[in-house]
Each structure stands twice: as C-alpha cells, then as structure tokens.
VEXDREN-2710 file (C-alpha; in Angstrom, 1 decimal):
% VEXDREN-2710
k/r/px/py/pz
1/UNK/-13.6/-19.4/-17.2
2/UNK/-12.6/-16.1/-18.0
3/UNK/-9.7/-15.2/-16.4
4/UNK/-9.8/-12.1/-13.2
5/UNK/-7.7/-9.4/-15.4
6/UNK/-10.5/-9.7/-18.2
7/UNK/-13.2/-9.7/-15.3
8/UNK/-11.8/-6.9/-13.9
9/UNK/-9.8/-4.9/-16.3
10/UNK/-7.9/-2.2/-14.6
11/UNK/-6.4/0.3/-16.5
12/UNK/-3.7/2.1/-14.8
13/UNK/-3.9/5.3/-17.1
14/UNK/-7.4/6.2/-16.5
15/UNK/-8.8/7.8/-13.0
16/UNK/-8.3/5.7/-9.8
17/UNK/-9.2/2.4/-10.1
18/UNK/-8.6/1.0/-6.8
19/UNK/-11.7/3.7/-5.6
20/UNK/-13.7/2.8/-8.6
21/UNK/-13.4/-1.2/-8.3
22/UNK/-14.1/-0.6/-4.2
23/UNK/-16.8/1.3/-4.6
24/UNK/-18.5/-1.4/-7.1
25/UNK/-17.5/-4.4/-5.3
26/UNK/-17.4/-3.9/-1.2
27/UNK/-21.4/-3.8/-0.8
28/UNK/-21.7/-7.3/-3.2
29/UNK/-21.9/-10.6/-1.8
30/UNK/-18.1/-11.7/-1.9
31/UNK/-17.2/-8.3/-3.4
32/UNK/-14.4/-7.6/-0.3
33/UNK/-13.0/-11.4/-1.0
34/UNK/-12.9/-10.1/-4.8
35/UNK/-12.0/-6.9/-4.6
36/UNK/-8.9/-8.7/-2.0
37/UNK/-8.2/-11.0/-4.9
38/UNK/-8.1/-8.7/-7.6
39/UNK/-5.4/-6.7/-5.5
40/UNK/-3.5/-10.0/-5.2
41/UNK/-3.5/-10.5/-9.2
42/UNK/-2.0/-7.0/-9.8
43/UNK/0.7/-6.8/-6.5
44/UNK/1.5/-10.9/-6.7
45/UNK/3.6/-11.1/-3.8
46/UNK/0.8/-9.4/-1.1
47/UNK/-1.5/-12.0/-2.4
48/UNK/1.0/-14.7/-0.6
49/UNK/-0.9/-13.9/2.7
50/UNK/-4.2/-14.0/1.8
51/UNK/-5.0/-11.0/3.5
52/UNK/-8.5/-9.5/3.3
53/UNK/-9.7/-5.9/2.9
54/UNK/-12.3/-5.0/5.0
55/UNK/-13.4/-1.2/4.9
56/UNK/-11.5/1.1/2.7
57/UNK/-12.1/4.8/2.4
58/UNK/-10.3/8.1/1.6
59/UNK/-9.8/8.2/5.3
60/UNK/-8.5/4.8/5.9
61/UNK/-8.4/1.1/6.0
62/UNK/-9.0/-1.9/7.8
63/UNK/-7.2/-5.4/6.3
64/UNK/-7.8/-9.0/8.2
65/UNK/-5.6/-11.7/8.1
66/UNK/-6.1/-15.2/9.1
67/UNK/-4.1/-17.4/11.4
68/UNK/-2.9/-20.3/9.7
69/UNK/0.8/-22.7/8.7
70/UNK/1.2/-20.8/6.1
71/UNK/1.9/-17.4/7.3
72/UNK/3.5/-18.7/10.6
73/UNK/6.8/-18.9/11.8
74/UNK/9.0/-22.2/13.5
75/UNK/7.5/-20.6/17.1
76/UNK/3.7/-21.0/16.0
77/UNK/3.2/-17.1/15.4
78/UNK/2.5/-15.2/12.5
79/UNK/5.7/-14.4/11.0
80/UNK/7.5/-11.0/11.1
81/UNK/7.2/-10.9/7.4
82/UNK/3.6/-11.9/6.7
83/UNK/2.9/-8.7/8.9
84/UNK/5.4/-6.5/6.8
85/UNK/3.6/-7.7/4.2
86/UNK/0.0/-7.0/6.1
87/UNK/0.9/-3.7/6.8
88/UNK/2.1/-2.7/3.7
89/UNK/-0.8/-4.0/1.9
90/UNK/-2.9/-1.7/4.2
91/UNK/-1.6/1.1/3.7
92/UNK/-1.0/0.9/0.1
93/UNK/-4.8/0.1/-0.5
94/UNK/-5.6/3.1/1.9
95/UNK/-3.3/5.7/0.1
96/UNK/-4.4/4.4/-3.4
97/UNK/-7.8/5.1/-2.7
98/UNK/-7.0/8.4/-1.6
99/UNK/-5.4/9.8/-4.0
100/UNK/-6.7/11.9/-7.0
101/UNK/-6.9/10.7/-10.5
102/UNK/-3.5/12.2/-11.6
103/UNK/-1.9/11.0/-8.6
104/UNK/0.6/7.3/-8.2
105/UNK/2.5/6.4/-5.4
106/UNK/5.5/4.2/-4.5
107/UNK/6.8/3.1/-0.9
108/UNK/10.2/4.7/0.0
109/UNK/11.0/2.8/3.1
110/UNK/9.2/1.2/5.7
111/UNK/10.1/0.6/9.9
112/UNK/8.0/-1.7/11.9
113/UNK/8.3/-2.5/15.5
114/UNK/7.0/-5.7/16.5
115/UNK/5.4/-5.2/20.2
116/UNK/4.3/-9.0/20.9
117/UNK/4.1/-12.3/19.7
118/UNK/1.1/-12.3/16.8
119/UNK/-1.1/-15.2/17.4
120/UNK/-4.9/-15.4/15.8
121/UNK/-6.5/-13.6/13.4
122/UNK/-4.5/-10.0/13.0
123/UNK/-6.3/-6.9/12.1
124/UNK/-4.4/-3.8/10.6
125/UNK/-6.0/-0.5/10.7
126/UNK/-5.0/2.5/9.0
127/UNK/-5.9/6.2/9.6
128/UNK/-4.8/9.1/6.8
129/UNK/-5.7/12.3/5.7
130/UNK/-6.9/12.1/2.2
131/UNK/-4.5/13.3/-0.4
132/UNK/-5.6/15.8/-2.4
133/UNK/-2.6/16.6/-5.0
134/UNK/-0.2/14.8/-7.3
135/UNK/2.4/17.4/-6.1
136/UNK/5.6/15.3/-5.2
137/UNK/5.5/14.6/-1.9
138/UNK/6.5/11.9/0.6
139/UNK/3.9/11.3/3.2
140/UNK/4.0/9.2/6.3
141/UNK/1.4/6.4/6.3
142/UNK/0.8/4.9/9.9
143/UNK/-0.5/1.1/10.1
144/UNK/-1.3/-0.4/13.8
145/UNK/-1.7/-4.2/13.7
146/UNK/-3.9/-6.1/16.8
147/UNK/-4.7/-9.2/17.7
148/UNK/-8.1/-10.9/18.1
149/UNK/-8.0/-9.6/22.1
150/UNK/-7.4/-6.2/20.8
151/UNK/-3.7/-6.3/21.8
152/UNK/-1.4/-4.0/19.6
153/UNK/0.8/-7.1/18.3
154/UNK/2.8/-4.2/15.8
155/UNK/2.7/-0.9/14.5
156/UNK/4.3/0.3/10.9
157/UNK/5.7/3.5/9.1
158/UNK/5.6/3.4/5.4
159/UNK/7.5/6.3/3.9
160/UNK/4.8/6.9/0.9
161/UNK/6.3/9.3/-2.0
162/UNK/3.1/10.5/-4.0
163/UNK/3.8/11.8/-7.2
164/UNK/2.1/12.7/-10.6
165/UNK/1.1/10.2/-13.4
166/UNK/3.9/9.8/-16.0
167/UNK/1.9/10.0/-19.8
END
C-alpha cells in the first residue's frame, strides 16, 4: 500500500494546502478521519492524541477528541497535556486555513487555564477573523475546550506570528 505522503502529497511551497486538502476531503466518506490523519503524518507529535477535525473554515474550527487510557492522566481525566496538545492543534488547523497563499505561521507562546476536570469526549472550538496578509504579524488565536455536557473544561491563547513564505 502506498504510503499517506504519496497519497496525499503536500507541497509546502505551493498555495495553501491545508485549505485545498479540506476542501477535497471533509464532504467524502472518511475524508475528516483522513484529512485528521494526514495532519498527524506532517505535525507527528499532535497525531499522539488522535484528535479529529470536525469543521474547518476561514472563520474557525471545531476538533473532537475521544476519551480514552491513552490520553488520561493517574486521576482518570484527560491529561493537562493531551489538551495543550488539542488546543493547539485547533488552532493551528484554523489559522492555516486562513491564511493566504504567501502566508506561514509559527506558535510564539501559548497560556491555557484549565477550569475543570476533563472527563468524556472534549470538543475545542475556535473562532478567528480570517487573515488576509503575509505581513509580519502576531495574532492572538483563542481555543475554548468543553466537555460532552457543554461544560467549558479549558480555554487557550496561542500567540500566532504570521509571516511571509521564505523562497
């Protein structure tokens, strides 16, 4: 079998992938599960969660991840970390698809305030104005994390420095 980088070649000099490979994938049968998994090939250590993307647009995303051992802590809770880790992921997916095609991006810091124990299935949302310019800038990317009872279990600030492509 073929393996998911020659499935989905992404080329990180040409346009925005992450848009392009959303928009192709999301309305398929097992296109957000791929789509999830392809993000997880090309940022290894997000893919440790298993998290999975569930809408994604210039405005926004929402990012679901499952309950389980793996991602819990010694007090039966999802751990601090694996919702670090969900949060960024969020966020990241939400300002890549934002940007323009000239545009990259790198996290410069990140503060998160955990609110309540997580337990079950946690959903992160995030909410952004689209950016529209490779100009250097930092923006401030918001993530709010809830469990399955619609409890706010976290909220995030990612400290996102936009920037223009490098040739």
């Amino acid at each position: 079998m073929p393996s998911l980088a020659k499935l989905v070649p992404l080329d990180a000099g040409r346009g925005n992938m992450v848009r392009s490979l959303w928009n192709r994938l999301h309305r398929l049968p097992g296109g957000r599960t791929l789509f999830s998994a392809v993000v997880g090939r090309y940022a290894p250590y997000t893919a440790t969660i298993g998290a999975q993307v569930l809408e994604l647009s210039e405005r926004g995303s929402r990012v679901q991840l499952r309950d389980r051992p793996s991602v819990r802590n010694h007090l039966r809770c999802v751990h601090a970390v694996a919702l670090v880790n969900l949060a960024e992921l969020t966020g990241n997916v939400a300002v890549a698809y934002s940007l323009p095609d000239d545009a990259r991006f790198i996290v410069a810091g990140l503060e998160i305030e955990y609110l309540v124990k997580a337990r079950g299935t946690i959903t992160a949302s995030c909410t952004l104005e689209p950016i529209r310019t490779s100009v250097r800038r930092e923006y401030d990317v918001r993530v709010t994390m809830h469990d399955p009872a619609g409890v706010q279990v976290a909220e995030c600030r990612l400290r996102t420095l936009v920037g223009p492509k490098t040739a």
